[in-house]
Structure formats: C-alpha cells, structure tokens
N, C-alpha and C positions, 0 to 999 in steps of 0.2 A: 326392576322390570315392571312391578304395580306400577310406580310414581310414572314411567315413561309410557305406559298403558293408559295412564290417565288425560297426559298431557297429549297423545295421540286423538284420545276420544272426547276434547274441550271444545273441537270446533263443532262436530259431529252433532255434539248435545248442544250447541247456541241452536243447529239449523233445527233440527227437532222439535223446540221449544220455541223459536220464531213462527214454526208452521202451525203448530200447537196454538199459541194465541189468537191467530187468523178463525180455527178450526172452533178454540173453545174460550168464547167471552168471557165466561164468569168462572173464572177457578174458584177449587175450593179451599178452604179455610185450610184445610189438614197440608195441604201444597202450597201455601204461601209463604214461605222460608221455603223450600226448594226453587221454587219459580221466581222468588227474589235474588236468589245466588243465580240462577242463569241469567238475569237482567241488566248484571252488571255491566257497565260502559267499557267499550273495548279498552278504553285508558288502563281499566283495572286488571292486571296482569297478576301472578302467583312468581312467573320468571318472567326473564329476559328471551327465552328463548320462545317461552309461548306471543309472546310482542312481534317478536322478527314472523314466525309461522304467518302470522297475519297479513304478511304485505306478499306470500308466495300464495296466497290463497286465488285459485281462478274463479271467474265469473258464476259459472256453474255449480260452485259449490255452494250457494247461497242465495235463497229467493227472495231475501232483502238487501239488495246492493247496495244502499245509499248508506243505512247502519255501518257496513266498512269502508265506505268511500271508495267503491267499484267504479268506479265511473270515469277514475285515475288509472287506473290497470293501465297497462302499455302490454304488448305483444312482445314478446323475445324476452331474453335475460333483463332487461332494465325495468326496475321496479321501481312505486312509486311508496311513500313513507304514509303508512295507514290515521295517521294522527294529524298530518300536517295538508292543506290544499294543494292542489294541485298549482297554483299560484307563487306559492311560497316555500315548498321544494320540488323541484322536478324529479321526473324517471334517473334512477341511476342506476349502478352495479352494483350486486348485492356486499360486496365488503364495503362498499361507502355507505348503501345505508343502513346494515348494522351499525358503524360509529356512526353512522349520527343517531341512530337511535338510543344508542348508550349513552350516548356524552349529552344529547339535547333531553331526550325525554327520562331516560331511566335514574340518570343520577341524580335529579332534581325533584323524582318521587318522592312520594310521603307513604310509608309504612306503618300496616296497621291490622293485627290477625293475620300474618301470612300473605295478605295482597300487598302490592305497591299501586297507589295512586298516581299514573303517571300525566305528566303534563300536558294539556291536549290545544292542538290551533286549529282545530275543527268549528265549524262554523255553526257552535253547540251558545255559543253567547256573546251575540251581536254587539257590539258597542257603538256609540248613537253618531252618528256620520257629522265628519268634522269641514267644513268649509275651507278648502285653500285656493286661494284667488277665484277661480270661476270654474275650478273641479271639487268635485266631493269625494274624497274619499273613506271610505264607508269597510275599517278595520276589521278585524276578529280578535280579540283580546284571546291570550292568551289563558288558561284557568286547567282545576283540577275538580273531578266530580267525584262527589263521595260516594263511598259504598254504602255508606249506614242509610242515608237520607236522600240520595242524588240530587243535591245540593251544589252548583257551580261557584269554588271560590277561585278571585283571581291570585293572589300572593300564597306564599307558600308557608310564610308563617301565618299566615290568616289561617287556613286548611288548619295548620298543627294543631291552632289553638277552637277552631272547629270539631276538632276529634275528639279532643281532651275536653271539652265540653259534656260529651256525650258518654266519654268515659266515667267522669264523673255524677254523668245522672244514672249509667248506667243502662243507658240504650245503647242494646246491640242491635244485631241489623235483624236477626228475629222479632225482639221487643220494637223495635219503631216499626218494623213492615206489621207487626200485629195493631199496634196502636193507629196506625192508618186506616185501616182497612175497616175500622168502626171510629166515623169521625166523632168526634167529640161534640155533644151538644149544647146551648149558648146556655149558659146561665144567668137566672132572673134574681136581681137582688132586690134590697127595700132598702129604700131611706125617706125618712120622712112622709110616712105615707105616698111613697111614691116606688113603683114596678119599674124598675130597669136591663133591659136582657143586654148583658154583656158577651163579647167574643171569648173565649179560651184567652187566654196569658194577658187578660184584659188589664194588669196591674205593670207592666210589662210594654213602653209602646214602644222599644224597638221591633216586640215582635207581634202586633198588633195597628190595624187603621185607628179603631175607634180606645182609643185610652180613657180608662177610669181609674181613677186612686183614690180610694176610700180615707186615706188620713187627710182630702180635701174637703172634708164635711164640715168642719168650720167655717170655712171659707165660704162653703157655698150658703151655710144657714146667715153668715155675714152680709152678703150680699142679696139673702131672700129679704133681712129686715129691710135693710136699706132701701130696697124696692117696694115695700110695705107700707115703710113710710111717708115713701113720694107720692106714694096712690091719694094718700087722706089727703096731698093737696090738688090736686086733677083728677080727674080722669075723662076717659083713659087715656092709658098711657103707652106710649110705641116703645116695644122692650125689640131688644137686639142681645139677642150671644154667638158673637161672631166666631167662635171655635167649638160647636156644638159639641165633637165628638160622639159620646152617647145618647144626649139631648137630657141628660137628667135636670141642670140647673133651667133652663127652659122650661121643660114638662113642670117641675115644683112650682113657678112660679104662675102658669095657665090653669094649674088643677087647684091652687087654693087661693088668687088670687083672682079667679073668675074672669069676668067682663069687665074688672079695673084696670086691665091690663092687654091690650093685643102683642104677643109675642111673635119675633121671629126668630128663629133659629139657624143659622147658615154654618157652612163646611162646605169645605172645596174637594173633599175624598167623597167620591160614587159610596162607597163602601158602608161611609159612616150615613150618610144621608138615608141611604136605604135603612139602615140600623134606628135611626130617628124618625122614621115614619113606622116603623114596626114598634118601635115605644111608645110614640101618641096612640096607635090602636090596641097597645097593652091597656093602657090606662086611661081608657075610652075618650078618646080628644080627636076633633075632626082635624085632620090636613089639609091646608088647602095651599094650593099652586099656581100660583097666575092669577090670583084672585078668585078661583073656582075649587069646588071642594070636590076632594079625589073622590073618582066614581067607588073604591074598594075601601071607603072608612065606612060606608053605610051597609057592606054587607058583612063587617066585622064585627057591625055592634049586634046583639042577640037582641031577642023581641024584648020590648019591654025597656029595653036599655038605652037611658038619653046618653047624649054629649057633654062634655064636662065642660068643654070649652073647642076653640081654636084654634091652630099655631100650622103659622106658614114658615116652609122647609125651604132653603134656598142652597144652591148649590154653585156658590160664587166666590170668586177672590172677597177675603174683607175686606183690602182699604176699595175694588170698585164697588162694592155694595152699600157702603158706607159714605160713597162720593153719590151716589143716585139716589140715596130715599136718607130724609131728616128721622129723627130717634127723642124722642125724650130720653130714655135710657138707655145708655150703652155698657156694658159687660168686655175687656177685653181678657183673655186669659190665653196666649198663645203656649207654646212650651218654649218656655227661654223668656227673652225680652222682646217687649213688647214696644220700644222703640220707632218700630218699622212701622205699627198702626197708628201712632199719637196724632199724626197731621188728619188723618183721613178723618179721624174719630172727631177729632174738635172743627172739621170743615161745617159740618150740616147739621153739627148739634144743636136741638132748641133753645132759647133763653131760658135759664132756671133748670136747664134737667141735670142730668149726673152722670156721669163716667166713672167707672173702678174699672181697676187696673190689677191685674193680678202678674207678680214678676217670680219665676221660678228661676232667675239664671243666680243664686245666691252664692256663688264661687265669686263672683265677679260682685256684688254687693256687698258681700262680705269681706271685701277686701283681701281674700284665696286668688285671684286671679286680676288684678292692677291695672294691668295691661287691655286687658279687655273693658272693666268700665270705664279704663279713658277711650279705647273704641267707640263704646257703645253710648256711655252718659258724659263722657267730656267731662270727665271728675277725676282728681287728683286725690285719691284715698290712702290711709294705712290702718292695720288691725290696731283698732282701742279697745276700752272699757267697752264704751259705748254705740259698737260697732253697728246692733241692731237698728237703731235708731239715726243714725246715719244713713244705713240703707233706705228707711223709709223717706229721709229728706232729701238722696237724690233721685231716687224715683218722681219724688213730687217738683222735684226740680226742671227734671226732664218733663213734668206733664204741664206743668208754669210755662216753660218758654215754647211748649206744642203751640197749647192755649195763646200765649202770646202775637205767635207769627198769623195767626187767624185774626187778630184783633178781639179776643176775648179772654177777660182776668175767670181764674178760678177761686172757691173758697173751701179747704179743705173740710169736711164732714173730720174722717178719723182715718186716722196707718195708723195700720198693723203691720208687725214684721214678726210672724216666728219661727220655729225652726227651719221648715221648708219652702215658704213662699214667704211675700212682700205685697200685703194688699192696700191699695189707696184708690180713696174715694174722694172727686171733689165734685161741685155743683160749679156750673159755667155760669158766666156774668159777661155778656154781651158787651162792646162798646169800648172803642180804644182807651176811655180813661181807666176804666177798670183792668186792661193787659197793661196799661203803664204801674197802676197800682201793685199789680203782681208780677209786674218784675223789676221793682222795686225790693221787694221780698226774697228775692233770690242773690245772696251775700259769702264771701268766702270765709274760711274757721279759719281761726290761728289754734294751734295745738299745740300745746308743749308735752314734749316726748318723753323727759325727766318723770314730770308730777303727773301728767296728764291733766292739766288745768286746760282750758277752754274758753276762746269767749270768739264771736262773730266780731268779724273786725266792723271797725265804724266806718262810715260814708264819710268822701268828702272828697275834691278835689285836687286836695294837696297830697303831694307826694312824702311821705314819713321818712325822716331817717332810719328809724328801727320800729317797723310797726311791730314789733314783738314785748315792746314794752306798756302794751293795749292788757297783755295775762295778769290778774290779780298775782301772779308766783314771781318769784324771786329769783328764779332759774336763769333769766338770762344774766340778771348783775350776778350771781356768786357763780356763776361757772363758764369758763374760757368755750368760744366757739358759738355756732349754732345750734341752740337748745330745741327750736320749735319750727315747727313745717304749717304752711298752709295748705288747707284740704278745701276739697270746693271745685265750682260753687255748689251751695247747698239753699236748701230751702229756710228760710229763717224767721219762717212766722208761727204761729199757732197749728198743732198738727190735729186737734181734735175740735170739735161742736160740741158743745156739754147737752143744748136742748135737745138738738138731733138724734143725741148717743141716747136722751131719757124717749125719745118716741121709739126708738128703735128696742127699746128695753118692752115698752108697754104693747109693741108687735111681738115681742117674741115670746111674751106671757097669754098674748091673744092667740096664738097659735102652738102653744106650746112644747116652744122649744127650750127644752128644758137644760142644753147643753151650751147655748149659750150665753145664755144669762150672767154667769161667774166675768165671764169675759165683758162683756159689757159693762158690770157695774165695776169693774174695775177700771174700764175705757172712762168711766163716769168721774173717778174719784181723780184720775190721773188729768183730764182736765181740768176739774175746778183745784186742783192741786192741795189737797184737802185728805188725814187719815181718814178711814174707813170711821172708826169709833165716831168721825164728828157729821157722819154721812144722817142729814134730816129723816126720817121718818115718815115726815109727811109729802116726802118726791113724788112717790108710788101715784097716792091720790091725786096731784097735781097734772101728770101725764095722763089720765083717764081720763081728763076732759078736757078732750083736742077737738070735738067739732061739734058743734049744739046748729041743729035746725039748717043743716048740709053747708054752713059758715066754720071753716076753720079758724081754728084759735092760737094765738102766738102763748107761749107758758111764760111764767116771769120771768123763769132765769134763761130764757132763750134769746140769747142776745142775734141770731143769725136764722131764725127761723123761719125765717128772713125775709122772705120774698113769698112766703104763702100767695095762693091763687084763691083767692073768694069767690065762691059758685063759679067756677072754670071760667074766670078770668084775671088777669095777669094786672099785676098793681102797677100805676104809673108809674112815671120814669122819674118823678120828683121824690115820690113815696121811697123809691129805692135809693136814689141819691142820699135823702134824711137818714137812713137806715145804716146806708154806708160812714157819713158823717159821726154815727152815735159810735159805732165803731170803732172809729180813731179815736175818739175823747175814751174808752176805756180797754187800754192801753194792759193795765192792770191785773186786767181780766186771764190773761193767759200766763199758760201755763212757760214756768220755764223751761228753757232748751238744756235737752242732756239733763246726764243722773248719772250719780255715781254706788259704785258695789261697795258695798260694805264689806266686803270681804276682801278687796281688793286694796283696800286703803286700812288694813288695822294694825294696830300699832303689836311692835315684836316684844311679846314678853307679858302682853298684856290679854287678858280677857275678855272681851267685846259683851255690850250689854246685848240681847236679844232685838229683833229689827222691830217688833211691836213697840217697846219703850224705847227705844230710839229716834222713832220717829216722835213720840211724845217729848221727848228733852228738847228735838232740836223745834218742835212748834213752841216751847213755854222758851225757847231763847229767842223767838220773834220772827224766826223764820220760817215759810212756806214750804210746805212738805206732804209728800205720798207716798205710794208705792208705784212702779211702773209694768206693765205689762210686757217688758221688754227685757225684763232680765228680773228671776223671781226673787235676787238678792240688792237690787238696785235702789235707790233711793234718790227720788226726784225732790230737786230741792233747790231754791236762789242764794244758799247760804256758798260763798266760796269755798273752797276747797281747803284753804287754811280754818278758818270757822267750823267748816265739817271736821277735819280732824280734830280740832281742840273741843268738839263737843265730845266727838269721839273719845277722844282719851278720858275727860272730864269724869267717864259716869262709866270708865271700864275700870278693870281689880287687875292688879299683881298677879302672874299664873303661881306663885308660890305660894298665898293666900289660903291655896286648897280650895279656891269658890266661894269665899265670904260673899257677903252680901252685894248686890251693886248699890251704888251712891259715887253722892261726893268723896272727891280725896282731899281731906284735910290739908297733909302736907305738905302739899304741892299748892306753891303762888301761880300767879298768871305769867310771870315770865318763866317760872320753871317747865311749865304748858308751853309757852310759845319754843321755848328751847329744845326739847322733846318730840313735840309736831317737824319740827323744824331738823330735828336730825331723823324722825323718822320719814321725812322726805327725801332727804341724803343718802338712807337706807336703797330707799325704792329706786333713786337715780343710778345706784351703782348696783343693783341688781337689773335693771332692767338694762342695763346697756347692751348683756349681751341678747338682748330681744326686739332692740330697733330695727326696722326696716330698712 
C-alpha cells in the first residue's frame, strides 16, 4: 500500500516542484539531491506502470505542458505515446499503446538504482538536417538521458558503458549534482617560466576544447630552440602555431623571445581562442586583432606594469590562414596527422624558414595500424627493430613530396621520434631544382624479415630480376620462398644537422633549459656518428661565437648552416647553389640509415659485452658508430649486420664462464665466427617466423 501511495503521489510531486522552480530561483544547498530526483526526464521511470500513468495525464494537471508533450493529448479514449511525437506515433487505444510502450521504450531500457532509462524520440536532441533531392528533412534521433548527469546518449551500449563509467568513479547522482553546483575553477600551471590557465580535465581532450599534456614539454622546449636559433639569423621573424589550444608554446616563444619574433597564434574553437587571450593577459602580453590592440589588454596590466611583448590571436581554419599571410616559421601540431595541413603550410612559406611538424597518430607510424599509414602516408610498413626511425622517415617523406608539389626542396634540421609523438623539422629551399633534388631523396627499403638486414634499394631504370639480392644477407640463396618485403617509400637521406643541433645546444644553455640538453647532445653524437667518449671538448666554445658585430657566423663543422642571412638579408642565389654543390662532394658526412639493438641480435648461450665497450670494438674494427636516440639499446653503425654479429660474438664469454672477463676468444677461428653468426641467424629466422606480419 506505501509503494502504491507513492506511485500515486509522483506526479503530484513533479507538479509541486515545477511551480516551485518558477516560484524559487536559487534552491538551496541542503535540497539539491531532492530537487535533483524530482528533475528527472520523464524517460526515467521506477515502473512500467508509472510510464503508462503519463500518457492518461490531462492538460490540467500540469502547468508545464510541453515537459510531457501536452500538446499531443487528444480528446476521448485515444491517447497519444508520451516519449514519441505526435508525428511519429499517433492517438491510439490505450491497450496499443501500453505495447508499444513495453516492447518500444521499456524493454530497451537501461537499468540503474532502481530507475530505467527509457528510450526517448522526443525532440530533446536534434540531429543536423539531411538534404534529400530538394526537401530537407530535419530527424530526431532517437537517445537515452541519464539520471546521474542528464547527458543524451544515442546507443544503448554507449549509455551502458556511460553508467559504468561513473560507477567506477563513483559518482552518484548526489555526488555529481553536488560537484555541479560549485563549478570547478581553471587551473594556472608553469612551464618554463611561463603562466598557463588551463580548463578542468585539461589532460583529457575528449572532454575538453582547449587540450594540454604536460609529457609534451620536450617537444615544445624542441621547437623553442629551433625557433631560437633561426632568430640569430633574421629578424624578425613571422611565427605561426596554427593549433594553439592553450597558447602556451606561442606565449613561451613572445615572452623570451621578445621583439625577434612576431607571433601568431590561431584555433578555430571560440572556446580556446578566448582561453589564449586570457593567457596573454596572465602573462602580461598585449593582443592584438586586426592589426589593432584589444581595448581590455591595457586595463589588465596594473600601474606600473609594461608589456612583454605582442601576439596576434586569430580564429581561422589553418590551411585558409596559412594560404593568406607568408610565415618564416611555421609550427604544425594537430591531434593525429598532420597530412591535411602539409600543402597549405609549404604554399606561402618564406625562402629559408622552417616548418616542424608534430605527428601524434603513432598506431599508424608504428606500424599498430597499416592500413591507415597507407591511408594517410602512402607507405607500405611492417613492425622492425627499427620501427622508430622509420616513423620519422615517412613523416619526412610525406613533408618532401608536400614540399615538392610547391616547387620547393627541403633540408631536414633533426627527427625525433619517441614514445608518444614524431617530431620533424626541415628548412625550405625554394626553386624547382631544389624539389627535384628532394625527391630524388625519397627511395623504397628492401627489408628482409629473416635477419632483419636492410638496405635502400638503388636507382636505375632497369628492371631487376630479383632486386632482393641488393641485402648484404644470405636469406634469400639459403632459404626457399620470399624472404624480404619492400617498405616505402621513405626518406633516404640525412635525418639530422650536426651545426644546427650545436646552435640549438648553445640556446638551450642561453636560456636554460636544463632538460633538454641530454637530448640534444645526443641528437649531436648520433649525427656526426661518433661515441660520446670521442665527443671534442672544445664544441661548446665553438657555438658561442655565432654572431660578432650583428654578422652571423657559419661554425666549421657546419656544413648546412647554410643559408645564413647577413644583416637581414638573404645570400645570393649563386652563394646558395655553391653551398648546395659542397654538399653533394661530402657525401661521407652523414650519418647512416637505421641501427640495430643489441639486444635483439645476441647470440644464444653467450654473454654480451656491455653497450659502452661495444661501441669501442666496433670503432677499433673500422667502423662508424653511436648511440641513437631512438631506441636506448640501439647501435648506429655502417658495419653490416653480419660484421655486427661477428664483432658481437668476438668480444662476448660463454654464459657457463660464470662471467669471466670480456676479451678475445682464443679458440675460436674466423670461420668458426663466421659459422656461429651464421647459425645464430638461422636461430632468429626460425624463431621469428611466427612473428611475421
């Protein structure tokens, strides 16, 4: 009798509590869980029968009609279905529309504390009107609203797993109606001496406009040097970051790069835009808009308090903003790939300035998702060793043949690839010999899948019988089938600047950022292909004098420093030609393609010498050697892959040994080494089989 008492007096208390809101604006604290249970959407039912009570409801009983969809009512016995338009079911008899109320709405509910979420075609969320020949019509999507959140989702496992979200954070519909009702305030972070106010779940952009992720602080101190050190040759200089979001890498760049730099910052969300002109007045930077400076940046600064600088906010698609105004620098960092902007970006770029490219879609550079970088980069990949580094060369790929279709060659500065992004940096070079020269540079791998050996196939016109016989390995004569796949194309020249990487070293100690420095000087070593142990002493001093009496200065080992602009103007066209010529004569200079793990290549039974003296054997055997930034067990090296293992083996112990000393192995000749290598290849072929792609 309670429960049928209550279910009697549910409508009674909606009308009470309807008049009530009218009557009383601002409820209080203590009544916010009660006034949140009356609020719920008629969808949200306890029974079936309290569902049905709703369509006998008359006009009268309620002085908010449109809340039930009064407006449907009909006269006499025939009712209309309180969830569905008037449109889309008509007046019936009430046993029709009980089943349809069962069979349509209640058994397709979602269950959750005693309510059912029932499914509603109320005209609670519009979906965007679809064109058919020369009518529009202009749906109602079908969806379910929560009780916790009144949140409209369309699918019904979407809702489930909606719920179960919340379960799991442990908001109930008291705790989220409390957590509303005092909204949460933005929070100011620091980096780099720089004041950022970010949104709530700002780490988080599906549930946020303006996204920040703090493990891109690399990235962005990467591309502060880069921009540091184009300044010493111009200025100023027209900066662009075309996905501002919160405006931090922008703002860092205006506030300690002064008047060497006019910044713009663009986003195409209102939301974030607004967020980025409330960060410029955090950190006392004027706005200006149209060319004119916002009337409200002058009443934000306190007495006394100058301007740090400027930075114009635009709120545009990037590739049209990017087809309308030229950039010495451009910044792309979209979320995903960056693909979609490459043309726009290399349309209006200056002669000599820089683009980096930031790609987070690493399922698909990674070679986790195939299908999609042949979508995206028109690249035939599979997971290697040296997967990293791959990723980096069809990124560069993809910004080569951008570059190209403009009629402009690029010359890569440095890629990075590490866990979570894919950063590349090149400077433009104007002038179709220069797009002929670089894409000249863009070559397909041959991979063999066996050993994982490696080489860029060679140019020429003739068609191979078996161009697989290009692999230093032996995989294709001693074993039946096709051993090796080509991947590609990929970029196949030099992926680093050694001079560029020491100016970018000598900004980052001028400003001191103390965190990336490790990364750079290993960007450093991995160019000139050189251990650490043999890294000069006297580089440091050399970078510190880059510009004497406002004349920039090329450093010795700066074979591409290339195009310096002497008192803001631009070197002939001869100058640069001769420059490019010195170029091709050293040949030598770069570093090799790919590197192999040491871990991944050691021999079974044996004990691997440490990666310090290792790289020491294999430089006193004659070959070129480092370490890579790319994988922290890798070893970059021109030595083949058979030569790597036979050093390898050469200078590892017996795991029986107990750990003797490392050295030479006495008993072993060079064909018992070549034997050895040779079956510890045949090891790895029949273990890796079952991990081909």
């Amino acid at each position: 009798m309670e429960n049928m008492a209550e279910e009697e007096l549910l409508p009674l208390e909606k009308e009470e509590v309807e008049v009530a809101q009218v009557q009383v604006p601002t409820p209080s604290l203590a009544s916010a869980p009660e006034e949140a249970e009356s609020k719920r959407h008629i969808s949200i039912q306890r029974q079936l029968a309290d569902l049905e009570k709703l369509a006998f409801v008359t006009e009268g009983d309620f002085d908010s009609a449109t809340s039930l969809n009064s407006d449907n009512l009909d006269a006499g016995n025939k009712q209309v279905c309180p969830l569905c338009p008037k449109e889309k079911f008509r007046a019936c008899n009430s046993h029709k529309l009980r089943r349809h109320l069962q069979n349509l709405h209640w058994k397709v509910s979602v269950e959750f504390e005693g309510y059912r979420m029932c499914i509603c075609h109320l005209p609670c969320r519009p979906v965007k009107p679809n064109i058919i020949g020369e009518q529009i019509s202009n749906k109602m999507g079908a969806h379910y609203h929560c009780i916790i959140c009144s949140a409209t989702i369309t699918r019904r496992t979407d809702m489930l797993g909606h719920v179960r979200r919340h379960v799991n954070k442990g908001e109930s519909k008291s705790k989220y109606i409390a957590a509303s009702t005092a909204k949460p305030s933005k929070e100011i972070l620091k980096e780099t001496d720089t004041d950022v106010q970010v949104c709530p779940n700002y780490s988080v952009p599906q549930k946020t406009d303006s996204y920040f992720n703090p493990k891109m602080k690399l990235n962005r101190q990467l591309i502060f040097c880069t921009l540091a050190a184009l300044a010493e040759e111009r200025k100023p200089l027209e900066c662009l970051d075309a996905f501002g979001a919160t405006g931090i890498m922008g703002l860092q760049w205006a506030k300690h790069l002064g008047n060497a730099v006019k910044v713009t910052i663009n986003d195409l969300n209102e939301n974030s835009v607004t967020l980025i002109q409330e960060n410029c007045h955090l950190n006392k930077l004027k706005v200006v808009v149209d060319s004119k400076e916002n009337e409200k940046s002058d009443d934000i600064l306190e007495e006394g308090e100058e301007s740090l600088g400027n930075i114009k906010v635009t709120k545009m698609d990037a590739n049209v903003l990017m087809h309308l105004r030229s950039f010495d620098f451009i910044h792309l960092d979209p979320f995903g790939t960056s693909v979609n902007y490459l043309d726009s970006a290399f349309r209006n770029i200056r002669n000599l300035g820089i683009v980096s490219v930031t790609s987070t879609d690493i399922s698909s550079l990674y070679a986790k998702a195939q299908h999609v970088a042949r979508r995206h980069y028109g690249c035939n990949i599979v997971r290697t060793e040296y997967y990293k580094e791959l990723a980096a060369r069809i990124v560069v790929a993809a910004v080569a043949r951008a570059a190209a279709r403009c009629n402009k060659g690029i010359e890569v500065l440095f890629a990075v690839a590490l866990e979570h992004f894919v950063l590349v940096v090149v400077r433009v070079l104007r002038g179709p010999t220069s797009a002929d020269e670089t894409a000249k540079k863009i070559q397909y791998l041959i991979h063999c899948q066996w050993c994982e050996e490696r080489i860029f196939q060679k140019d020429g016109n003739m068609v191979e019988e078996n161009p697989y016989r290009q692999l230093p390995c032996n995989c294709h004569g001693s074993m039946p089938g096709k051993t090796a796949i080509e991947l590609g194309p990929l970029w196949s020249s030099s992926l680093f600047n050694t001079g560029f990487l020491k100016r970018m070293l000598c900004e980052s100690l001028h400003h001191g950022l103390d965190d990336i420095q490790t990364l750079i000087k290993t960007l450093i070593f991995e160019s000139e292909c050189t251990p650490q142990s043999q890294f000069s002493s006297q580089a440091p001093s050399n970078i510190g004098k880059q510009e004497e009496n406002g004349v920039v200065i090329k450093t010795t080992d700066d074979i591409t420093t290339d195009h310096y602009i002497t008192q803001g103007k631009r070197k002939s066209n001869e100058m640069i030609t001769s420059l490019a010529k010195k170029q091709k004569t050293d040949v030598s200079t770069e570093h090799p393609p790919f590197y192999y793990n040491i871990h991944r290549h050691s021999i079974k039974g044996m004990n691997m010498p440490k990666l310090k003296k290792f790289l020491c054997y294999l430089s006193q055997a004659g070959f070129r050697v480092s370490r890579t930034h790319f994988d922290p067990m890798g070893v970059r090296t021109d030595a083949p892959l058979i030569q790597f293992k036979s050093v390898l083996l050469k200078y590892s112990t017996p795991t029986y040994t107990g750990g003797q000393s490392e050295g030479h192995i006495q008993s072993a000749s060079e064909d018992t080494l070549t034997e050895r290598v040779e079956m510890s290849v045949n090891d790895k072929a029949e273990a890796s089989d079952c991990r081909r792609w």
